[in-house]
C-alpha positions in Angstrom: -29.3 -25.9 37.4 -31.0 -24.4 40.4 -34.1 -22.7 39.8 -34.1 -18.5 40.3 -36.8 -18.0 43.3 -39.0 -14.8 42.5 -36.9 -12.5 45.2 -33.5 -13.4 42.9 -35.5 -12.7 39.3 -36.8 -9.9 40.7 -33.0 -8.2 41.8 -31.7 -9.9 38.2 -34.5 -7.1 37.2 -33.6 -4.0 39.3 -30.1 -4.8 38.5 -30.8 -4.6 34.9 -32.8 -1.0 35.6 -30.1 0.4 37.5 -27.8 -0.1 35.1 -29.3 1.4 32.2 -30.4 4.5 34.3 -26.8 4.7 35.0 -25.8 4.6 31.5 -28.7 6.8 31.2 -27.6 9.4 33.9 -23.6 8.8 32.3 -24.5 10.0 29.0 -27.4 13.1 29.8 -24.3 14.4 32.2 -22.1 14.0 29.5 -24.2 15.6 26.3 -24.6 18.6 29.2 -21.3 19.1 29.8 -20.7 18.9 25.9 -23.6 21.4 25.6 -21.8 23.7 28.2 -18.4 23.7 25.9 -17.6 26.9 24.4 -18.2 26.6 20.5 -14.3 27.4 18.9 -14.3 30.3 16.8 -13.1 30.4 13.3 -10.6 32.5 11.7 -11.6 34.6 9.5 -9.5 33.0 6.4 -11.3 29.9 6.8 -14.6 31.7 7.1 -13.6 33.1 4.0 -12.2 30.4 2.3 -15.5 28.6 3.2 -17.7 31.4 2.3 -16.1 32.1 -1.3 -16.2 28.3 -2.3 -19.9 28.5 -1.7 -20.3 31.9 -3.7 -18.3 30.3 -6.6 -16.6 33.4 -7.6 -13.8 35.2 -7.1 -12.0 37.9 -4.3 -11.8 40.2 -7.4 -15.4 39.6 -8.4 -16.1 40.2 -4.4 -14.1 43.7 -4.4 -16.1 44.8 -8.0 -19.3 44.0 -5.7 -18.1 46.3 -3.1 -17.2 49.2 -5.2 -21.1 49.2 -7.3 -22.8 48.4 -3.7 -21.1 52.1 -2.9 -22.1 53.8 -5.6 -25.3 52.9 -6.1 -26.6 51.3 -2.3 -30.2 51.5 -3.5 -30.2 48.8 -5.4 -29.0 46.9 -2.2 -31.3 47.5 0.4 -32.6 44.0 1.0 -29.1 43.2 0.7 -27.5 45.3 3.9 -29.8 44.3 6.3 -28.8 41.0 5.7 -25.2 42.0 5.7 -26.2 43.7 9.4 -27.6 40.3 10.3 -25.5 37.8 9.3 -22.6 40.2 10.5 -24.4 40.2 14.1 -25.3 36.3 14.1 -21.2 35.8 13.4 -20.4 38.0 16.5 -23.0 36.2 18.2 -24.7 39.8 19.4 -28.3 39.1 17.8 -30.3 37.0 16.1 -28.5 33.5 16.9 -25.3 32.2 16.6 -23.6 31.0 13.5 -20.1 29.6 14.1 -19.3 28.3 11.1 -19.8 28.3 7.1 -21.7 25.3 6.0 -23.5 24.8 2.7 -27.1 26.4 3.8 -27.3 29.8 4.0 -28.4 31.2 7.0 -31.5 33.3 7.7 -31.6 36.2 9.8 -35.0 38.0 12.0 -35.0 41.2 10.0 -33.8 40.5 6.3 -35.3 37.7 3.2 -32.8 35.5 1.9 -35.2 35.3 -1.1 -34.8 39.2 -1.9 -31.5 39.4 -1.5 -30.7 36.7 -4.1 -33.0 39.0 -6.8 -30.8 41.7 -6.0 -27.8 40.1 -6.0 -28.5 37.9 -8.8 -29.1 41.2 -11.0 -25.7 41.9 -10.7 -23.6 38.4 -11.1 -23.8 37.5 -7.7 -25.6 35.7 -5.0 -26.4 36.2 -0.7 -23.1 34.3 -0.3 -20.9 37.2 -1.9 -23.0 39.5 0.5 -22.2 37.7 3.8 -18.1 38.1 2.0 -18.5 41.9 2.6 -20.4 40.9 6.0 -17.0 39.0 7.1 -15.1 42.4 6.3 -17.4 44.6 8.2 -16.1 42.1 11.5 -13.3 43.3 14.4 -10.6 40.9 14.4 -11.0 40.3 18.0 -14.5 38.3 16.4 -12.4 35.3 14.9 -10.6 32.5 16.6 -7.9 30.9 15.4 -9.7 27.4 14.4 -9.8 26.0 10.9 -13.1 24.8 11.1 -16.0 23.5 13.4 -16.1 20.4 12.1 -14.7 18.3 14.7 -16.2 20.1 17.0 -19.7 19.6 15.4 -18.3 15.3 15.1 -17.6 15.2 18.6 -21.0 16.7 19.2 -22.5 14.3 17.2 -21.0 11.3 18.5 -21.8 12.1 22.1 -25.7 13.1 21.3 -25.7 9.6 19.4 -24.5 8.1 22.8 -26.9 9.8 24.9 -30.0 8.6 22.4 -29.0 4.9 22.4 -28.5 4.9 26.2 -31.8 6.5 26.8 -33.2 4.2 23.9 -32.0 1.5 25.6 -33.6 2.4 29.0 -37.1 2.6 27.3 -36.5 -0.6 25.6 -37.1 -2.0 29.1 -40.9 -3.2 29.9 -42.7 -0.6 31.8 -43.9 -2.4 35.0 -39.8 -2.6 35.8 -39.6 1.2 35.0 -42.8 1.9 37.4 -40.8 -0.5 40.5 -37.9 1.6 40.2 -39.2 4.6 40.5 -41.8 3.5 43.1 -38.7 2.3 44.7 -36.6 5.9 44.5 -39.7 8.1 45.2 -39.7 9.1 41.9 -43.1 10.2 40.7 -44.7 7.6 38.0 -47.4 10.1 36.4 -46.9 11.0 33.9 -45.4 8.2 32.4 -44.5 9.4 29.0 -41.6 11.1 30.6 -40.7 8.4 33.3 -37.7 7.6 31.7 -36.1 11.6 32.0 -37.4 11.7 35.7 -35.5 8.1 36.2 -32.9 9.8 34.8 -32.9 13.3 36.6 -33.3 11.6 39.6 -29.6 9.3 39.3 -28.1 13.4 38.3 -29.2 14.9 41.3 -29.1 12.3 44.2 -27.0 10.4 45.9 -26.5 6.8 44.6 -27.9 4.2 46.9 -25.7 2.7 49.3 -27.2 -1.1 48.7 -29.1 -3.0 46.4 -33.2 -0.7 46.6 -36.1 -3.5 48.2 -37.2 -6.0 45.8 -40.5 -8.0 45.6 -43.4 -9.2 43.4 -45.6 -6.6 44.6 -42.8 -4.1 43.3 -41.8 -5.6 40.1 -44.2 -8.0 38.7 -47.5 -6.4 40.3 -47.4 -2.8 38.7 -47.6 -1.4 35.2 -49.8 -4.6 34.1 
């Protein structure tokens, strides 16, 4: 077998670099564009079918709430300004975005989750019958016509997972190999906890090189020692 001089170890190397910044550059555009995707709405029967399961009672116990929150709102005070805010959060006017029902409930800026369970909780209920009446409060035009978010949220998660083991991969590498290729780019190498998202950045925004970048032992095996 022939022996690999130092110019030929040293492209095995860059080629190695590129690569992974590639992958790198691949998955960070592709977690963006994910990122960039408009969230589908719900409808509002699966928000409420969603919603009830995790209040555990039932649409008549919801409509009994309703009519002793009208006659005696006092007792609900803690109560409606969550109903404001989680109502807002599901429009996605204020205080975050919430596009889904999931088994935590949310919190909002202006309202405590905690008080709003003593209230509720004096009268057979709990915060998840109050964001029930929140879902009534909303314009049709709020909903979408999806049945949930979940395969939405899988997708999401499988493309993050991607962009974490390409960028894992990338600082897997030994640093000195990192250094030469962004020496070689004109990437800056300070500071080098963040080398890897500059490597990175830099394969996004500029054109990809046209041949193979200078290799040497000064560049490769003489830096990052």
């Amino acid at each position: 077998m022939q022996k690999m001089s130092n110019d030929d170890i040293a492209r095995a190397a860059v080629e190695i670099v590129e690569a992974r910044v590639r992958a790198a550059a691949d998955a960070e555009h592709a977690f963006e564009a994910m990122m960039s995707v408009v969230r589908p709405r719900v409808s509002r029967d699966a928000w409420r079918r969603g919603v009830l399961a995790n209040a555990g009672v039932s649409e008549e116990q919801i409509a009994s709430l309703r009519g002793e929150w009208a006659l005696t709102p006092g007792l609900f005070e803690d109560s409606a300004r969550y109903r404001h805010d989680v109502a807002r959060m599901i429009e996605g006017t204020a205080g975050g975005y919430w596009g889904g029902p999931g088994p935590t409930l949310p919190r909002t800026p202006t309202s405590n989750v905690e008080r709003v369970a003593i209230e509720t909780a004096r009268v057979g209920h709990s915060p998840w019958s109050v964001i029930m009446l929140a879902l009534d409060d909303l314009r049709d035009d709020v909903f979408g016509a999806a049945g949930s978010i979940e395969r939405h949220e899988q997708q999401g998660a499988a493309v993050r997972d991607q962009r974490d083991r390409a960028f894992a991969a990338l600082r897997a590498l030994p640093p000195r190999l990192l250094v030469g290729t962004a020496l070689e780019h004109g990437v800056s190498v300070e500071p080098r906890a963040d080398l890897v998202e500059r490597l990175v950045a830099n394969a996004l925004n500029g054109p990809a090189p046209t041949s193979s970048p200078r290799v040497d032992g000064d560049v490769l095996g003489g830096v990052g020692r």
